[in-house]
C-alpha positions as CSV (number, residue, x, y, z in Angstrom):
1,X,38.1,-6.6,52.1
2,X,38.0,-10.3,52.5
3,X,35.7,-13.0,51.6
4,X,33.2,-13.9,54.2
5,X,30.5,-17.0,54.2
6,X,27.5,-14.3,53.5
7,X,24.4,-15.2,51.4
8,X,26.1,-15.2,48.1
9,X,28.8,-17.1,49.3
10,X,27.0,-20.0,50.8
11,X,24.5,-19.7,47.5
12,X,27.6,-20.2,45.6
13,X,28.9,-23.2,47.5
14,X,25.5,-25.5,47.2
15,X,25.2,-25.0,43.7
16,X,28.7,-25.9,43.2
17,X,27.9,-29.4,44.8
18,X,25.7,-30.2,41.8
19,X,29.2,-29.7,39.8
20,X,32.3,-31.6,39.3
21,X,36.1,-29.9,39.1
22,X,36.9,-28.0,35.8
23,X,39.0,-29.7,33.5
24,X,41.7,-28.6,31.0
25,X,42.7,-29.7,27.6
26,X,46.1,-30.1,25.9
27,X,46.8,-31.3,22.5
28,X,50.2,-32.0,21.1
29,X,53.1,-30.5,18.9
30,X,54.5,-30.8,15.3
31,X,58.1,-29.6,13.8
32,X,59.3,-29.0,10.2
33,X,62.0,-27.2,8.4
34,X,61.9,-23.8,7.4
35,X,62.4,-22.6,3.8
36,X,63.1,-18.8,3.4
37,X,60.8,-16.2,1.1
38,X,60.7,-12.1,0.7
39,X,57.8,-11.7,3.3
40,X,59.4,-13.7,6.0
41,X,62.9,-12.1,5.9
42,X,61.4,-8.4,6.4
43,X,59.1,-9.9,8.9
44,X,61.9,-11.2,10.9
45,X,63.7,-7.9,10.7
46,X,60.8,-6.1,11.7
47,X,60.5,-8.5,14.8
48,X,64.1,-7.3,15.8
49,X,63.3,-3.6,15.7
50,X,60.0,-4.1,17.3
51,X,61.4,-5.0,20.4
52,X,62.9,-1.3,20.9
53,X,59.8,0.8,20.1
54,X,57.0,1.8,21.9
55,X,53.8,4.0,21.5
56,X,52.2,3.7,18.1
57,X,55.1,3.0,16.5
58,X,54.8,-0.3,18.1
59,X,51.6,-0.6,17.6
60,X,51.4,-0.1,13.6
61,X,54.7,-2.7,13.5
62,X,53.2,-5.1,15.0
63,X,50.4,-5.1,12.8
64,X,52.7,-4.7,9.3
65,X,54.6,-8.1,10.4
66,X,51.1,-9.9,11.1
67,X,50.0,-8.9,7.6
68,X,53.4,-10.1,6.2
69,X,52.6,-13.6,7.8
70,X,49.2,-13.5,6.6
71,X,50.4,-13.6,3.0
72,X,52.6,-16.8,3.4
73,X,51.0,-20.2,3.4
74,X,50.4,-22.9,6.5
75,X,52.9,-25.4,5.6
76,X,55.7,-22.4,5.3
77,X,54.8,-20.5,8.1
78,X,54.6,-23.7,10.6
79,X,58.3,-24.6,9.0
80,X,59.4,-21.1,9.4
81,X,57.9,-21.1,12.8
82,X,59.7,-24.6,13.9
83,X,63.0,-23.4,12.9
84,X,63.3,-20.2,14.6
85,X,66.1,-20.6,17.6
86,X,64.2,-20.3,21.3
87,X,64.3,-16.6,21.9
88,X,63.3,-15.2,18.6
89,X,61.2,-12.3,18.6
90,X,59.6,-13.4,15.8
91,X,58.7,-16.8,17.2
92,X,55.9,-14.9,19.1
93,X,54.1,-13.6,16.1
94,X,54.5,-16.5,14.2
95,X,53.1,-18.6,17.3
96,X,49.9,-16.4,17.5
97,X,49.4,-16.3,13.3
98,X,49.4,-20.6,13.7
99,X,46.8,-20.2,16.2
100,X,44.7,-18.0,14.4
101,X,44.7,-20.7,11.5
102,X,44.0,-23.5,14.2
103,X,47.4,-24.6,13.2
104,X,49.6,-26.5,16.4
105,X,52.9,-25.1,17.8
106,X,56.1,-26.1,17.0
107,X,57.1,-25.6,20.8
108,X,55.7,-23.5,23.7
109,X,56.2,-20.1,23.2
110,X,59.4,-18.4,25.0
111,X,57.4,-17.1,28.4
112,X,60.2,-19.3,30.4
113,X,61.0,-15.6,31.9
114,X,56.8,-14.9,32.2
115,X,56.0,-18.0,34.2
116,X,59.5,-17.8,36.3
117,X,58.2,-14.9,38.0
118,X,54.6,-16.3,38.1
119,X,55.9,-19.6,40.2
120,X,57.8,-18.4,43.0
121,X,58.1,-20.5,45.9
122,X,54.7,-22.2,45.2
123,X,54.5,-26.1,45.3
124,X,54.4,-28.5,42.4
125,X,52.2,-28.3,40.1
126,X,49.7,-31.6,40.5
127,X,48.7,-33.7,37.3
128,X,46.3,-31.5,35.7
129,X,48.5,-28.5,36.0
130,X,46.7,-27.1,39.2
131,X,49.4,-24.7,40.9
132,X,47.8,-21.4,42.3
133,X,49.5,-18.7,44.3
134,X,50.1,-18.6,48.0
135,X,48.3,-15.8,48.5
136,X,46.4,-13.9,46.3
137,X,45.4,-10.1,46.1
138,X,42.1,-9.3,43.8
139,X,41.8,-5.3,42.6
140,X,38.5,-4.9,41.3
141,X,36.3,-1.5,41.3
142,X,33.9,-2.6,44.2
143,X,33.1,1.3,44.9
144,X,33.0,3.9,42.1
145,X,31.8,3.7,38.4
146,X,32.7,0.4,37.1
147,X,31.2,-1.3,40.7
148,X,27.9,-2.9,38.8
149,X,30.4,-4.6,36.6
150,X,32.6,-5.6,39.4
151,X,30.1,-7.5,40.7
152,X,29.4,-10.1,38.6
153,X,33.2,-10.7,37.8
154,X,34.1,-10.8,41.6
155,X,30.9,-13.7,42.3
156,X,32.2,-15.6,38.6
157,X,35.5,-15.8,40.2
158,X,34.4,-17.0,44.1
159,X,32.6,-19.3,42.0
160,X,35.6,-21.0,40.4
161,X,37.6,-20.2,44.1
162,X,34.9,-21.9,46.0
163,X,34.4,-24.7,43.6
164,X,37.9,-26.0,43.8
165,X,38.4,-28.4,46.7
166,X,41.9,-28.8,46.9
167,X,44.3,-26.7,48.2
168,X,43.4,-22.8,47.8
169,X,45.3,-19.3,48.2
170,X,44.7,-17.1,50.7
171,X,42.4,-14.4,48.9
172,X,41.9,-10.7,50.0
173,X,39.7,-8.0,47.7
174,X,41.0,-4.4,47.3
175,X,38.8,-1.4,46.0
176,X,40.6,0.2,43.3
177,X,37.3,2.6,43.4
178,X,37.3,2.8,39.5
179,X,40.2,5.1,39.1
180,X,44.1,4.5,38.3
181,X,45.3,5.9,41.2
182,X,43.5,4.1,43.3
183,X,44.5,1.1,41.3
184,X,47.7,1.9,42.0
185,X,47.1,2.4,45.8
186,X,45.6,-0.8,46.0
187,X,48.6,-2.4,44.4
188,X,51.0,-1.0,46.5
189,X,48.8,-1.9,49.4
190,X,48.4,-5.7,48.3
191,X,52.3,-5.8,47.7
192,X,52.7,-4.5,51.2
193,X,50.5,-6.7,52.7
194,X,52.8,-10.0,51.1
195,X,51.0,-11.0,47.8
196,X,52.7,-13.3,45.9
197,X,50.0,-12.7,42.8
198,X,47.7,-9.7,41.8
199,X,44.5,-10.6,39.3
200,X,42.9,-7.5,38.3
201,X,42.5,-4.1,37.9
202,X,39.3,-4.3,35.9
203,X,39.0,-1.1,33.6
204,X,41.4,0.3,30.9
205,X,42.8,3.0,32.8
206,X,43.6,1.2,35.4
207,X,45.6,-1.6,34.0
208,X,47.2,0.9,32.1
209,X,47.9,2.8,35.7
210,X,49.1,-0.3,37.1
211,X,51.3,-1.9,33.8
212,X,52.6,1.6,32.9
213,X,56.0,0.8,35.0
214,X,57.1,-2.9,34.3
215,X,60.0,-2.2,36.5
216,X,57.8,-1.1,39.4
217,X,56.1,-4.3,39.4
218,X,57.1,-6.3,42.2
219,X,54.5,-9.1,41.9
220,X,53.0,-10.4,38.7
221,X,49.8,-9.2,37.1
222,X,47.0,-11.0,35.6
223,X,44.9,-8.2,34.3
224,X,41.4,-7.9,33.7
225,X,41.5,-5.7,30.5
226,X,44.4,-4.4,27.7
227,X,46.1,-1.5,27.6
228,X,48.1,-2.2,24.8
229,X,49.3,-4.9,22.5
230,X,51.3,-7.2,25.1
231,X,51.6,-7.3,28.8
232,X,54.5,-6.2,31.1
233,X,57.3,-9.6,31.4
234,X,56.0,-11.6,33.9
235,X,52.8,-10.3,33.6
236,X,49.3,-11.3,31.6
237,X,46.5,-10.1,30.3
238,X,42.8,-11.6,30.1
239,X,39.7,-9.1,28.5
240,X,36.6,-9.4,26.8
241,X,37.3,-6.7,24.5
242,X,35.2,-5.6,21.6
243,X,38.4,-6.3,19.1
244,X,37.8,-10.2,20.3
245,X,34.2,-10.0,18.8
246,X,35.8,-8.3,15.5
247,X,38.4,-11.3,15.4
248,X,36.0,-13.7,15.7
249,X,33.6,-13.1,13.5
250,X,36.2,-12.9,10.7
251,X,37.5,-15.9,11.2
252,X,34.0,-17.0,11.0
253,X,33.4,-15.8,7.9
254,X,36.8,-16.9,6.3
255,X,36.4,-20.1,7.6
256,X,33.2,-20.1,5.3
257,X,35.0,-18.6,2.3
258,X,33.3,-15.5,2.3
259,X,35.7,-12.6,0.7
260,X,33.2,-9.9,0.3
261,X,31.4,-8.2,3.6
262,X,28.8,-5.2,4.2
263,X,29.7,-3.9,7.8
264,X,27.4,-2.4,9.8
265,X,29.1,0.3,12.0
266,X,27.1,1.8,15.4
267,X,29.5,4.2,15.8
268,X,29.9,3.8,19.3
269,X,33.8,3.0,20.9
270,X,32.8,-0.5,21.1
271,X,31.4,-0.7,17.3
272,X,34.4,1.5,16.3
273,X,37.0,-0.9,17.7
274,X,34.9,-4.1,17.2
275,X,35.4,-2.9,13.1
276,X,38.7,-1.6,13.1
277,X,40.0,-5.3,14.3
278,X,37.5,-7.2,11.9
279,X,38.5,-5.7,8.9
280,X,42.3,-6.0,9.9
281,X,41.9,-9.6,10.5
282,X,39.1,-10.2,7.2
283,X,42.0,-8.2,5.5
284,X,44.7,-10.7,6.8
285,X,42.5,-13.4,5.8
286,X,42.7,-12.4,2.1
287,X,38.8,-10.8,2.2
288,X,37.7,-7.1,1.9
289,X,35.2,-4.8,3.2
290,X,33.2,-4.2,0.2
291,X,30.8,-1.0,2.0
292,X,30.9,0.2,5.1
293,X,27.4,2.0,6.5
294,X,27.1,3.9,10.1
295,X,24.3,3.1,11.4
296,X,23.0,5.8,13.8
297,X,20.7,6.2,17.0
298,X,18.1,3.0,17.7
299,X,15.6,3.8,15.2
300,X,17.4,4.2,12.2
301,X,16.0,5.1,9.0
302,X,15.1,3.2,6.3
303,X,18.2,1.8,4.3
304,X,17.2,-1.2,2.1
305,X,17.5,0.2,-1.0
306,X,21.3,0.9,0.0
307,X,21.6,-3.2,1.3
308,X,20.8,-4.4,-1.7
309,X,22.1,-2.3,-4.1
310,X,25.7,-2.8,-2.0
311,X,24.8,-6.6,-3.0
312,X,23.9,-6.4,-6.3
313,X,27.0,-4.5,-7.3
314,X,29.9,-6.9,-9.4
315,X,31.4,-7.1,-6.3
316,X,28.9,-7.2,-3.7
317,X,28.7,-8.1,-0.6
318,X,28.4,-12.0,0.2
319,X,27.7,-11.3,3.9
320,X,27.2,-8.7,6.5
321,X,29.2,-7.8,9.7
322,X,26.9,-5.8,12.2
323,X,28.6,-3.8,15.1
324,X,25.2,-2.9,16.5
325,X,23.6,-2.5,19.9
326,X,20.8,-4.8,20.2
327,X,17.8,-2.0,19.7
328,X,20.0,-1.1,16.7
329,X,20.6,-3.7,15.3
330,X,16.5,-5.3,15.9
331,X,15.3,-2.4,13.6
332,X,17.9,-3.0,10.7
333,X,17.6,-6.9,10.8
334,X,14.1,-6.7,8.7
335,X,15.9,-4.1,6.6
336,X,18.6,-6.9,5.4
337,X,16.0,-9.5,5.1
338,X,13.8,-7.1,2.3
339,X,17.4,-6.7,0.8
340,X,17.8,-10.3,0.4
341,X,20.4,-11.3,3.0
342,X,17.9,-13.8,4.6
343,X,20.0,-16.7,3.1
344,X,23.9,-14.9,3.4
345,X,25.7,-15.2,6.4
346,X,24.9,-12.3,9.1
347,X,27.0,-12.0,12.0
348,X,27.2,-9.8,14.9
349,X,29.1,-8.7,17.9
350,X,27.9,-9.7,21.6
351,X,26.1,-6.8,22.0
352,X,23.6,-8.9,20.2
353,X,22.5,-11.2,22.9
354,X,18.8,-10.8,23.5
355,X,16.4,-8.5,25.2
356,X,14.5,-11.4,26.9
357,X,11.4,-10.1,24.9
358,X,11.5,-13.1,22.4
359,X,8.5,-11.1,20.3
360,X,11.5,-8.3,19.9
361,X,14.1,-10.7,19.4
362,X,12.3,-12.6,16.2
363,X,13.5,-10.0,14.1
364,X,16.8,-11.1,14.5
365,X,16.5,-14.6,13.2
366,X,19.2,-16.4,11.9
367,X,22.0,-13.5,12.8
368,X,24.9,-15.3,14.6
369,X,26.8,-13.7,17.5
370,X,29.7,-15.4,19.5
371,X,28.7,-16.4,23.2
372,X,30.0,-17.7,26.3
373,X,30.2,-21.7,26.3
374,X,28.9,-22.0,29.8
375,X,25.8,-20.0,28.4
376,X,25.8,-22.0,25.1
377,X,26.8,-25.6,26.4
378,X,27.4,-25.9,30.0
379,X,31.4,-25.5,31.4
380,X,32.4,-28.8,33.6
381,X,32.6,-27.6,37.2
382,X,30.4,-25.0,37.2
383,X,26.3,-25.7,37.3
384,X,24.5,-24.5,34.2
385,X,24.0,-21.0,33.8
386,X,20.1,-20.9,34.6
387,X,20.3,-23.1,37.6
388,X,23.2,-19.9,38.7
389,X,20.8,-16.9,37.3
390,X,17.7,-18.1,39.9
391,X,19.7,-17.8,42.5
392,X,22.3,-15.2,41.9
393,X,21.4,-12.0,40.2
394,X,24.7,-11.4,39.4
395,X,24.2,-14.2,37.0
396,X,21.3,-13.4,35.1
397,X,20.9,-11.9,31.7
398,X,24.2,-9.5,30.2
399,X,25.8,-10.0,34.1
400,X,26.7,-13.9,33.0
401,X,29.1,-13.2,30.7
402,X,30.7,-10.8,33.3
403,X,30.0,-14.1,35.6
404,X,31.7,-16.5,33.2
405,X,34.8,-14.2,32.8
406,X,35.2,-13.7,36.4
407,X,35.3,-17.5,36.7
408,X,37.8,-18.0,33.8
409,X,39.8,-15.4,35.8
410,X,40.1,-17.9,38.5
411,X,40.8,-20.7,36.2
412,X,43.7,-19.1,34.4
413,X,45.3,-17.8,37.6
414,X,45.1,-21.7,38.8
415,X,46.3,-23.3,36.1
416,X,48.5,-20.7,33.8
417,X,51.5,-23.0,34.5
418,X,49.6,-25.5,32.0
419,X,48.8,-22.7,29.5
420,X,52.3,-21.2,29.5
421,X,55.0,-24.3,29.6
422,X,52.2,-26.6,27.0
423,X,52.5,-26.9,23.5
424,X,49.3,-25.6,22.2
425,X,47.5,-26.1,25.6
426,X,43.9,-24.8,26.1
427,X,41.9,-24.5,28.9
428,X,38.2,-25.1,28.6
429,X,36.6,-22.0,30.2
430,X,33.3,-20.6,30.6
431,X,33.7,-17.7,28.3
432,X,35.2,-20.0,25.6
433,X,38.8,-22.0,24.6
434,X,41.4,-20.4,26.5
435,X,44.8,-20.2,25.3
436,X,47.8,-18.1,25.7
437,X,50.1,-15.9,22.9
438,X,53.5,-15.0,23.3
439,X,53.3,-11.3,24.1
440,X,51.1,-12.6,27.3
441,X,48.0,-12.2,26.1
442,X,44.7,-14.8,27.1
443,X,43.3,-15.9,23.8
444,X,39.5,-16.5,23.5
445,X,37.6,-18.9,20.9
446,X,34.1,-18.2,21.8
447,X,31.0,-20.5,21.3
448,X,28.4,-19.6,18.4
449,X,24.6,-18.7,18.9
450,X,22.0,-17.7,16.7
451,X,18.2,-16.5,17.3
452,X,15.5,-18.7,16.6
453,X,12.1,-17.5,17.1
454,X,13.5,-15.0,19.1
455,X,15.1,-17.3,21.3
456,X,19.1,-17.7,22.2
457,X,19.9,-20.9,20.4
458,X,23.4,-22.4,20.4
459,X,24.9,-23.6,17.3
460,X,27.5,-26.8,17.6
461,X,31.2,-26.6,18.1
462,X,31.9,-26.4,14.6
463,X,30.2,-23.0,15.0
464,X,27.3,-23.8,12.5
């Protein structure tokens, strides 16, 4: 299906006159020496195996050499890091522990082979690191299951597509209908039909569908969700995943020197796997999960008594982690305000964001949740998000982060040259600072918000 100047389109293309062209951000490299120690050595051996395995045996190696690099210090690591020859395996996780301290790179991480495939015959890249594809295939699920969520990705990204002024790809929708095979059918078909670039699929099983045979894939990737822990060579991956949400907020709360956390689990996939990747990073951090409490159904029952006790405790908790659904997570607030959390840091997952019913909302004063910057601040290029929402449904309440990622989408496919050959480059999106690992994955620093009154108030760049 291809783009046509219908109502949406041309609602798109006057509100994108109010907007200037997005922008990106680089900042610059260091280097240093590398002295050896005990955790580095076995981390660089594990590096060398890891490149063999697959399945979860992958999986859990991965995640023993990031908790060997979380026990050695900055100036160690960034000298360990700078002294690895190009190539490496262990550059990569080294790389991607540096940015998770807000630590620069040594050098850009070895994707040479990744963007290779990406540049094909396109031209030059101009100044800011513009260089899109020559034609450009889009699988989303615009039939099916997952179509309501297509929606607001596919409008996000003929934002950013329409919004651009210079030269643009060709760009053709397929309907992967929600399912891998027809994921897979719509792959083939874009191939067929002389892609050069494929953004999308959209759900789980069908970027696993598509990425489960890297040497099937003829054309590059850039896909809308994770199927595992890196992406095919040559190919990339870009998701709002619940893990992000678990990652962020402990770095939030390690970057406020809290050790000691309550979690509040609401048992659902998305709580399950928002807490699985907080404590892993918290842990990595050097902090602990001091109690963990499933919280079940939206009008749970009363559990002060068992907040503040779990605070009380020689070593209580000094803040609160709540994987909740917003109903959930409205009745429990008061509960950790009679406990005495009112003045310890609370933060959620983005499930938080509010009902729209700021009487409802009140109860969850002073909880912080991560956000989309173009909800939060504004994004350069794109008009502000409630100028977008009155005219575009797609845009308005949960839809706009869906909005804001489909625009990013665009963004990263226009400018991953910049990403992948900078040191330490980041692109300034709508759904946060973009940046890129070396296993091909699309990091995301979100923005901060809190409640205030019941309203959606953002906190500054420093995150409070």
């Amino acid at each position: 299906m291809r783009p046509s100047p219908n109502r949406i389109f041309l609602l798109l293309a006057t509100l994108l006159l109010l907007a200037g062209c997005a922008s990106v951000q680089v900042t610059g490299p260091s280097q240093a020496a590398a002295p050896a120690s005990p955790e580095l050595a076995t981390a660089a051996q594990l590096a060398r195996d890891h490149v063999a395995l697959s399945g979860q045996a992958r999986v859990d190696s991965a995640r023993e050499i990031e908790r060997l690099l979380a026990t050695v210090d900055d100036d160690t690591l960034a000298r360990a890091a700078a002294a690895l020859p190009e190539g490496d395996p262990l550059y990569s996780f080294a790389g991607r522990a540096l940015l998770a301290r807000n630590l620069p790179l040594p050098r850009p991480f070895d994707l040479a082979t990744l963007w290779n495939v990406h540049a094909g015959n396109r031209p030059a890249a101009d100044r800011d690191g513009y260089r899109p594809p020559l034609k450009l295939a889009v699988l989303l699920p615009l039939s099916g299951n997952l179509a309501t969520a297509a929606a607001p990705v596919r409008d996000g990204l003929l934002a950013g597509y329409y919004g651009e002024h210079r030269q643009r790809p060709e760009m053709v929708f397929y309907d992967t209908a929600g399912t891998a095979g027809g994921a897979n059918a719509a792959y083939e078909r874009a191939v067929g039909e002389g892609a050069d670039y494929v953004l999308g699929p959209l759900g789980r099983d069908e970027v696993a569908a598509v990425l489960a045979n890297p040497a099937l894939l003829q054309v590059p990737v850039l896909a809308l969700n994770r199927a595992g822990e890196d992406a095919p060579t040559g190919s990339f991956s870009f998701a709002l995943a619940p893990e992000d949400d678990g990652i962020a907020a402990a770095d939030y709360l390690l970057a406020r020197n809290v050790q000691r956390v309550m979690v509040l689990n609401g048992g659902d996939d998305n709580a399950r796997r928002s807490v699985d990747a907080f404590r892993r990073q918290l842990e990595a951090g050097g902090g602990t999960v001091s109690d963990m409490f499933v919280v079940t159904g939206e009008t749970p029952a009363d559990m002060t008594e068992t907040f503040r006790n779990a605070m009380l405790k020689p070593d209580g908790a000094e803040a609160v982690f709540l994987a909740l659904r917003g109903p959930q997570a409205r009745a429990i607030a008061p509960q950790l305000v009679a406990a005495g959390y009112a003045t310890r840091p609370r933060v959620g997952t983005s499930q938080l964001y509010g009902s729209g019913k700021n009487e409802d909302d009140a109860a969850l004063d002073g909880i912080v949740f991560p956000t989309e910057r173009w909800t939060a601040t504004g994004v350069a290029g794109l008009p502000m998000a409630s100028t977008v929402a009155s005219a575009l449904p797609t845009a308005r309440g949960p839809a706009a982060r869906l909005f804001a990622f489909g625009y990013d989408a665009w963004m990263l496919t226009a400018f991953m040259e910049r990403l992948v050959t900078g040191t330490d480059a980041e692109l300034r999106g709508a759904t946060g600072t973009l940046r890129i690992d070396g296993f091909g994955n699309v990091l995301r620093t979100p923005a901060w918000a809190t409640f205030s009154g019941g309203h959606v108030v953002p906190l500054g760049a420093s995150g409070g």
